[in-house]
N, C-alpha and C positions, 0 to 999 in steps of 0.2 A: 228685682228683675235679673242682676248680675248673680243672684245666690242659683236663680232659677234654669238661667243659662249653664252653669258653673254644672250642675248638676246632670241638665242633656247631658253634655259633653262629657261626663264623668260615666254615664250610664252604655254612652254610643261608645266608648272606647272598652271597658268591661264586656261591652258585647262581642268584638272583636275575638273574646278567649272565652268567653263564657257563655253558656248557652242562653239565645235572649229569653226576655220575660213579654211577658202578655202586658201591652200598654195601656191597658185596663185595670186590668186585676192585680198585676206583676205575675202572676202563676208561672211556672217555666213555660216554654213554647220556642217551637222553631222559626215563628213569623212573627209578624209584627200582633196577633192575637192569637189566644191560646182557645183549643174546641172548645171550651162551654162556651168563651164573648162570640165567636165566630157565629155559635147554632142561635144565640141570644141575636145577634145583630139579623140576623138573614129570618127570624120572626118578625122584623118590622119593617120589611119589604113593604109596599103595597100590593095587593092581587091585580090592580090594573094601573100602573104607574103610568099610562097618558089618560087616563080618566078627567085629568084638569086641562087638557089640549083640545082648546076649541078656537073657532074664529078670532073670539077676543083674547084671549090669557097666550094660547101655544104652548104650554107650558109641562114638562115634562119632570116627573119629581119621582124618586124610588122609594123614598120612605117617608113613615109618620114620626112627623118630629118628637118623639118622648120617649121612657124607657131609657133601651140599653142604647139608642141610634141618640138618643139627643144625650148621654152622658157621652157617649163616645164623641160627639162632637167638642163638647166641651172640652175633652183630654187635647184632640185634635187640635184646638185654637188656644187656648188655656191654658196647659199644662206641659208645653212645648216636646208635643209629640207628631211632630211632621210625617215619619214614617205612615201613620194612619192614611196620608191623602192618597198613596200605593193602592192597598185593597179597596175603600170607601171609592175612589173613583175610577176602578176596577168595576165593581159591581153595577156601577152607573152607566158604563158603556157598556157590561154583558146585557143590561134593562132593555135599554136602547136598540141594541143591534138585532133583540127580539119582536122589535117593533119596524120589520120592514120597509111598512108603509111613509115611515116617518124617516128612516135612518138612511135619508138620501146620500150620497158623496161628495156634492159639489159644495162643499160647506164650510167655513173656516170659525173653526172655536177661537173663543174671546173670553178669556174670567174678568167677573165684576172685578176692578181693580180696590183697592186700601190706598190710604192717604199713605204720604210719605214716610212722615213722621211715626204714625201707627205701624206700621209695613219694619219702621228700624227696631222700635221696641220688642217689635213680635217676633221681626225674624223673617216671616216668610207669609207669602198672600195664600191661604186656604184653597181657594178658589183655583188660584194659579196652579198648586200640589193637585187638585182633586182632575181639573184640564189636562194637566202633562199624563196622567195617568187614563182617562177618559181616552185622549189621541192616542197613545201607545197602543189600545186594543182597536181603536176604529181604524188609525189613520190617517184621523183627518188633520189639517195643517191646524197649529195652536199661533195665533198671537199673539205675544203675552202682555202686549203694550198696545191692543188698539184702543185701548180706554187708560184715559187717567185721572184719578182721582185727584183734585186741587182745592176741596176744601173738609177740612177735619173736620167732619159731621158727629152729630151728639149720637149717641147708643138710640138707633130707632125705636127699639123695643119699651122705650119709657115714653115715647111722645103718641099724642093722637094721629089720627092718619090727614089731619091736613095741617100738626106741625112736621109731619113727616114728608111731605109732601114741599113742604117751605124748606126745611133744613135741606134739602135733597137740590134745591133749584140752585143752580149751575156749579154743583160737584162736582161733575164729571165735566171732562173735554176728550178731543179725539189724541188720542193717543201717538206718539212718532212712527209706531210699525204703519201706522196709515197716513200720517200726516206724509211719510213719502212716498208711499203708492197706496191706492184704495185697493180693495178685497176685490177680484173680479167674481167671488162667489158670497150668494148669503153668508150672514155671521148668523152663528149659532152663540151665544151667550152661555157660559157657568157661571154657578154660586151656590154654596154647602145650603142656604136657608131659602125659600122662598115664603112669603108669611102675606105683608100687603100686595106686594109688587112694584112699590114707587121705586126703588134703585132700578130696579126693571128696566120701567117708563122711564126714565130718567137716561138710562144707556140708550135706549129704545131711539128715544128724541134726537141725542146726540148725534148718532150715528146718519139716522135720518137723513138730519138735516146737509150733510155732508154726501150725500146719496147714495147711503149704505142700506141695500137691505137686511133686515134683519129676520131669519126664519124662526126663531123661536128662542125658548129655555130651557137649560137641564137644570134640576136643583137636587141635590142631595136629599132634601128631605122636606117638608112641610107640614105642619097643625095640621090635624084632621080637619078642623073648619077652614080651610085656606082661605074666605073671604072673612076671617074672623078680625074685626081694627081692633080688638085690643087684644092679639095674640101677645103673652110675653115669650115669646123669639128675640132672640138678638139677630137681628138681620142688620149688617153692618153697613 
């Protein structure tokens, strides 16, 4: 992890004089992807990304998790290329803002939070990068602490959906940006995966019960079966 770190930082300062590389491919490039990952990433749009937005789910997703969208995530979370949460959650509020209907303003984003511990190892909450990026283009206000994660849950992606469902029960708490004042607007929720939806329900409940409502979810990306339980997603 320290070799892996060592190395960002060895790359982000070479970028400084040298012209960056595609955090994909390495190709040269002026941004953080170079035109082939760009044309490749924006092939796995969805043609109707509130398709999964109904009474029960809400749920708003831009891409199908596979391909170039789910290697790219991978580099994103894995291979400690933060820069990605810029354009990836860029493209998620251009998704969005084309969805009038939906892309009210009275709303306050929320990224699914990381355990502690996970969050020091990695570096930085995905979620959180893809949020900051998301409000830059809406403007709408970011939380970045109304949820917190308080128990280091096993990789969802390996259990059934009703150990996922157990692992998940009281992970989450309300977070301090709320424990000192509540949201006078809907939360609207972020997270790079949406796959079962238990972390979802799980924030969902939370907030609830503390008399938060909550409008819905954006998600970066999801299986084309999204009610599929034995998606392998790593939905964290």
């Amino acid at each position: 992890m320290k070799t892996q770190k060592f190395t960002g930082l060895v790359r982000s300062f070479l970028n400084l004089f040298l012209k960056s590389e595609c955090s994909l491919c390495h190709r040269s490039a002026d941004r953080e992807l170079c035109p082939y990952c760009f044309r490749q990433l924006q092939h796995c749009q969805l043609a109707d990304p509130s398709q999964f937005w109904d009474s029960q789910k809400r749920v708003f997703v831009w891409g199908e998790y596979s391909g170039t969208l789910k290697r790219a995530i991978a580099a994103f979370k894995y291979e400690n290329n933060p820069q990605l949460g810029k354009p990836l959650g860029c493209w998620l509020a251009q998704a969005w803002l084309n969805y009038s209907e939906l892309a009210i303003d009275n709303l306050t984003v929320v990224p699914i939070p990381m355990n502690r511990e996970k969050l020091k190892k990695r570096g930085f909450n995905q979620a959180e990068l893809l949020a900051e990026s998301f409000c830059e283009l809406t403007n709408l206000p970011l939380r970045r602490q109304g949820l917190e994660r308080v128990k280091d849950t096993k990789p969802l992606f390996e259990l059934s959906l009703q150990q996922r469902q157990s692992e998940m029960k009281d992970a989450l708490i309300l977070g301090k940006d709320f424990r000192r004042r509540l949201p006078r607007d809907r939360v609207l929720l972020i997270d790079d995966i949406y796959t079962s939806g238990t972390t979802v329900k799980e924030a969902i409940k939370v907030l609830k019960q503390s008399g938060i409502s909550v409008y819905g979810t954006v998600a970066l990306a999801t299986p084309t079966k999204i009610n599929n339980r034995q998606s392998q997603s790593p939905e964290e």
